[in-house]
N, C-alpha and C positions, 0 to 999 in steps of 0.2 A: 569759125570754131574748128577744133581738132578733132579728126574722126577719132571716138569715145571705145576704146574697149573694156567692157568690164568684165571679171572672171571669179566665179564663186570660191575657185582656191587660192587664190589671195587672199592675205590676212588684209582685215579691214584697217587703214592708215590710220594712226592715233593722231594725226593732223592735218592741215591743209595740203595737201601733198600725192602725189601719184606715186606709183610704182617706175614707169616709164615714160619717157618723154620723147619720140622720133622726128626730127626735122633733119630734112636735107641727106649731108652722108655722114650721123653722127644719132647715135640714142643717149640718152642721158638718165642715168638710174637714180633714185629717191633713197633717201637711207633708210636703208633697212633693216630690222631687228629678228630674230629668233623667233617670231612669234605666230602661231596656227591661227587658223581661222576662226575655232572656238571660242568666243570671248571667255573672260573672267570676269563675272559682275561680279562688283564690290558696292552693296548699297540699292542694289538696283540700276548701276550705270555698269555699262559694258565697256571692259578696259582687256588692252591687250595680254590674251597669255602665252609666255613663254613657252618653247618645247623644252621637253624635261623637265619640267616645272617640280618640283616637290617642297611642301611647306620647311621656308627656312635654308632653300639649299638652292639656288641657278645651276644647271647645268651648262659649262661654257662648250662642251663637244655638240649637245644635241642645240644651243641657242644657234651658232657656229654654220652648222649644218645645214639647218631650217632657211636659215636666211641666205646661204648662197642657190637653195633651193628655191626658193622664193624668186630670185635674181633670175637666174636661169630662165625660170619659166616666164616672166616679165618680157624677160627678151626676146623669147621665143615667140610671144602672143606677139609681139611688136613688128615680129620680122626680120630679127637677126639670128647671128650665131650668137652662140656662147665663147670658140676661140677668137674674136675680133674685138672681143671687148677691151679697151685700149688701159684704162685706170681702174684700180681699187682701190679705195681710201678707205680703210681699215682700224676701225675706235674700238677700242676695249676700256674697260673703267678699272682694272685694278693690274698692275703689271703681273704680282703673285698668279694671275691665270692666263702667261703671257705663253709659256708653253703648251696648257694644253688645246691655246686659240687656235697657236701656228699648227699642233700637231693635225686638228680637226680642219680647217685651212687647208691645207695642202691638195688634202686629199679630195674636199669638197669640191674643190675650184679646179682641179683638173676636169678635161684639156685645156682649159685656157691658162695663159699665160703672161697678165698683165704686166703695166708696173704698176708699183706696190707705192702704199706708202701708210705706216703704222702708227698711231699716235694714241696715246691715253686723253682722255675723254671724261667728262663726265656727260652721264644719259637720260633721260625722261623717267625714269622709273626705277626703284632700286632695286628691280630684279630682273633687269634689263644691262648684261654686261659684256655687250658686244653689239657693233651694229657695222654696216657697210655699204657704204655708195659709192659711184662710177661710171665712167663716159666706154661707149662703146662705140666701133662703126658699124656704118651701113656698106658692106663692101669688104673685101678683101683687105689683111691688116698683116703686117711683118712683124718678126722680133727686131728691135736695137740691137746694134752690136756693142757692148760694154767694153770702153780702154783699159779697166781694170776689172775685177768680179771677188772683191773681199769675204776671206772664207770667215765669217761671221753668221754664227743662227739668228740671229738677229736684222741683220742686213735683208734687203728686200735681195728676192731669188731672182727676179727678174731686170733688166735695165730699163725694161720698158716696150713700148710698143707703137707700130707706125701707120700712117695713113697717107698717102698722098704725101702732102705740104706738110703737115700735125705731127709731130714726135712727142708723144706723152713718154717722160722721162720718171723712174721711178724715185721716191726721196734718197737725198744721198747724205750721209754723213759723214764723219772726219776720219775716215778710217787709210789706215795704208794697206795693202796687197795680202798680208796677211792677219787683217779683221782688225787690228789694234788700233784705239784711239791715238786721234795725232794731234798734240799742242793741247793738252789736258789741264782746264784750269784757261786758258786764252779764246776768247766766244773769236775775238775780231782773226787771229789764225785758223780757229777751225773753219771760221766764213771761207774765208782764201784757198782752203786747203778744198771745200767743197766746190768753188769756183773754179779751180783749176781741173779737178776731174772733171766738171759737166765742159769744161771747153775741150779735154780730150777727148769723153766721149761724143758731142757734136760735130767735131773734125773727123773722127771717125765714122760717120755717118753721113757726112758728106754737107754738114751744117758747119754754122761757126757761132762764138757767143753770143755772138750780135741780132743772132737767129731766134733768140730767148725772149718771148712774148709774156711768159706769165710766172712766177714765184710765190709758192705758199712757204712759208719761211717758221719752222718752228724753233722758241725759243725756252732752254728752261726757264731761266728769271729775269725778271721784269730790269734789275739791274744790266741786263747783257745785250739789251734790245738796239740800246744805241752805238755799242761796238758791232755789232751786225749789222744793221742797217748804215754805217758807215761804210764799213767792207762791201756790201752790195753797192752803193753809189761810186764807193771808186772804183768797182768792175768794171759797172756800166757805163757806157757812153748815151745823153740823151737820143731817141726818145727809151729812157729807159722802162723795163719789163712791167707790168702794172703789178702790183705786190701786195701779199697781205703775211700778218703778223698772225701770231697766235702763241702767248703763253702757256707752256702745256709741256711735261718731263718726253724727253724723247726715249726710245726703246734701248736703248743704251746709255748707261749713267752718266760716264765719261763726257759723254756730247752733248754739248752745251747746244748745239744746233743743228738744224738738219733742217733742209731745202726741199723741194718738191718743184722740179720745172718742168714747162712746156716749153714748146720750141714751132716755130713756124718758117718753111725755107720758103719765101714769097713774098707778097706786097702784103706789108705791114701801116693801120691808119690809127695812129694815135691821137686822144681827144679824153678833152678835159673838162668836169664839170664842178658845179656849186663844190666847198666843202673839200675835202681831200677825194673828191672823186673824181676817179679813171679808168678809162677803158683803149683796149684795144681789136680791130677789127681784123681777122683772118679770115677770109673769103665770104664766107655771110654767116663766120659766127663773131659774136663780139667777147669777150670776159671785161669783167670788172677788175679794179682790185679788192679791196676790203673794205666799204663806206662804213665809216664810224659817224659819228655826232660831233665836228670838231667845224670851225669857219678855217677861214684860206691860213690862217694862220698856225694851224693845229691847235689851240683853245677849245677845249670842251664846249657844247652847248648845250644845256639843260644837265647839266651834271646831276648825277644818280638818281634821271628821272626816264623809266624806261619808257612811258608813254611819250613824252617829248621827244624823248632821241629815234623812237621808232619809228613817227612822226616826221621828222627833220629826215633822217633820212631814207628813208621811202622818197621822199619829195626831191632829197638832191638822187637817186637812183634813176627815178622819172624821166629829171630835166637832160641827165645824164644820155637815156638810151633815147630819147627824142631829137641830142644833136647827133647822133647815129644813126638816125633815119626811121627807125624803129619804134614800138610801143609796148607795155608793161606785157601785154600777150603774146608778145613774139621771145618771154624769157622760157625759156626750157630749164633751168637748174637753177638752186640758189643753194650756198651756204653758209649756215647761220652762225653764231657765235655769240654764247652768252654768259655771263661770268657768275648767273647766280639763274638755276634753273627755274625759282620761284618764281620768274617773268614769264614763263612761256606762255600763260594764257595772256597775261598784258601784251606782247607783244605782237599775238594771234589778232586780236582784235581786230586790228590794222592791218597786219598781212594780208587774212583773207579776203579784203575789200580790197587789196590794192591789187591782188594777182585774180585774172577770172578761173571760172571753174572750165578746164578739167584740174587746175594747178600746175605748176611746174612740177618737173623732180625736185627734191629736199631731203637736207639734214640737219637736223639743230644739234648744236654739242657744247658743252660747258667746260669756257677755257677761260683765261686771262684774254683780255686784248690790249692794243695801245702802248705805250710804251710808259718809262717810269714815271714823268714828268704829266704825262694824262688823264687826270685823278675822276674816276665816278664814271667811268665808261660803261654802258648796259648793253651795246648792240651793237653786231657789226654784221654785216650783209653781204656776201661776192653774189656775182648773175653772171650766168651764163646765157647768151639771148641769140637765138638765129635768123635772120632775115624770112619775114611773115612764114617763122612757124605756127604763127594762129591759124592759118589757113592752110599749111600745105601737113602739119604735124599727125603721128596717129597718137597717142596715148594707151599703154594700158593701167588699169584700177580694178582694185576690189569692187564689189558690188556695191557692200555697204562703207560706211566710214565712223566709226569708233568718237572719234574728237565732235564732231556734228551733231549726234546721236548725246554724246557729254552735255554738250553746250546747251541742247534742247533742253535735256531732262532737268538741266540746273537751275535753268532758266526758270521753268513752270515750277518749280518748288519754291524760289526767292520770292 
């Protein structure tokens, strides 16, 4: 088991999930919201409150703030830095509060300088409108050198950031030199136009496309999925990046798409399991792509039934990180993806038996998944998993736990 840190200023996680997850030369952060230590009981259950809270009104500067505070300290308890932390993946639930995320962002998250990648979201709680998770290293980390640096407020500030082998590269969009969408109204050019930058920038870094292990791929509509995932397979040459989709408006209208890659310059072990599942192994970390509920054919299984599909794939994730050598203890990150948040204690059910306690890092976020053709999708899954971090991992947690504490009180009342 992972040596346990717990710390009374941490906010208690509203689910199965840590704050921090350390294996090897990599920390992995839990998504994190705005929220103090204080609970808010509602009923006699204690549920998370928000900073800045005022009835009727979220604060997105003090939510903002709280939670890279939060972060920070995580990491610190863990045994990193703050500047080495490699990625932020960065949800907000209403674009109208896009300004004043980045304004309170900026300043939060200095010194560090990740890469970025921004995406609207929907979150656990409606007064809950902002949240953030992200990989960090253990060790010394560089900026990326960007082939271009589009002057766009919107565009991520950073290219990114490096480790050894690991170039966490921040999301890229269709933009040209001076911030403006390109091929406006065409998903499968803006794909190509975003492929082409990430292959300058990896040549400039001493990588090549071929070096691209992992793609989070955001798309506005569900109609557009298939000219994007078209353009990525003619990029790629087998074995190609293991990939995930995710329905969701990107931080600029015009952009039908916008990518989010990792990169690996090394020995690369691709492997294939049940279902549309796959993974890739980069030194002794593995990723997923995105396990939905689908057989080898892409066919839905158990259509618009979250308990089945949670079910089905928990089980191909399994079979998955077991031909990898590995076991469901040794995942350090998962993220989740739900298209209707009303599941989240149905899908909890299952999670928490499938992963042990201390938990991985986690973020759940409510998006479309699947493409247009794959009707009643409930769940889709990525892991992050490091060779026997059950054993060698530290974690840091809150003391208490919020969701737990739920689950009990609910229970004895039913």
């Amino acid at each position: 088991m992972p040596k346990v840190i717990k710390d009374s200023r941490l906010s208690p996680p509203l689910g199965p999930y840590c704050y921090a997850f350390r294996a090897g030369d990599y920390m992995f952060l839990g998504g994190t919201p705005g929220t103090i230590p204080e609970p808010l009981m509602v009923n006699g259950i204690p549920k998370g409150r928000m900073a800045g809270e005022t009835p009727g009104r979220a604060d997105m500067g003090a939510q903002t703030t709280q939670a890279i505070e939060s972060l920070k300290l995580a990491v610190e308890i863990a045994g990193g830095n703050w500047e080495d932390v490699l990625r932020l993946n960065l949800f907000v639930t209403y674009w109208c509060e896009i300004d004043p995320f980045l304004d309170a962002y900026q300043k939060a998250c200095a010194p560090g300088a990740p890469a970025e990648t921004l995406a609207r979201y929907g979150l656990y709680m409606p007064s809950m409108i902002m949240e953030i998770e992200g990989i960090a290293a253990v060790g010394k980390s560089s900026p990326i050198t960007p082939a271009k640096q589009p002057k766009n407020k919107y565009a991520p500030s950073n290219a990114g950031r490096r480790i050894g082998d690991l170039l966490c590269l921040s999301a890229l969009l269709p933009l040209d030199a001076d911030g403006k969408v390109v091929h406006t109204g065409n998903p499968r050019a803006q794909t190509e136009a975003i492929i082409k930058d990430l292959s300058d920038t990896l040549e400039k870094n001493g990588a090549s496309l071929n070096d691209t292990v992992r793609l989070r791929v955001y798309v506005r509509e569900f109609r557009d999925v298939a000219d994007v995932k078209a353009a990525i397979a003619a990029a790629f040459p087998d074995p190609a990046p293991v990939t995930t989709v995710i329905v969701a408006p990107t931080p600029i209208v015009e952009a039908t798409v916008m990518i989010e890659p990792t990169a690996y310059v090394g020995e690369k072990i691709y492997e294939t399991g049940p279902g549309n599942a796959r993974a890739v192994i980069v030194g002794d970390m593995a990723f997923t792509n995105g396990i939905i509920s689908v057989d080898e054919s892409g066919t839905v299984v158990h259509p618009d039934d979250i308990s089945g599909q949670t079910q089905k794939v928990l089980k191909d994730a399994k079979t998955l990180l077991e031909k990898l050598g590995m076991s469901v203890a040794d995942i350090t990150q998962s993220q989740i993806t739900v298209p209707d948040y009303r599941d989240f204690d149905a899908y909890n059910v299952f999670y928490r038996d499938f992963v042990p306690f201390p938990f991985p890092a986690r973020s759940t976020a409510e998006a479309g998944i699947g493409d247009f053709e794959q009707r009643g999708l409930k769940y889709q899954i990525e892991l992050t998993a490091v060779r026997n971090a059950s054993e060698i991992g530290i974690v840091a947690t809150a003391e208490e736990n919020y969701y737990f504490q739920r689950i009990e009180i609910e229970n004895k009342s039913s």
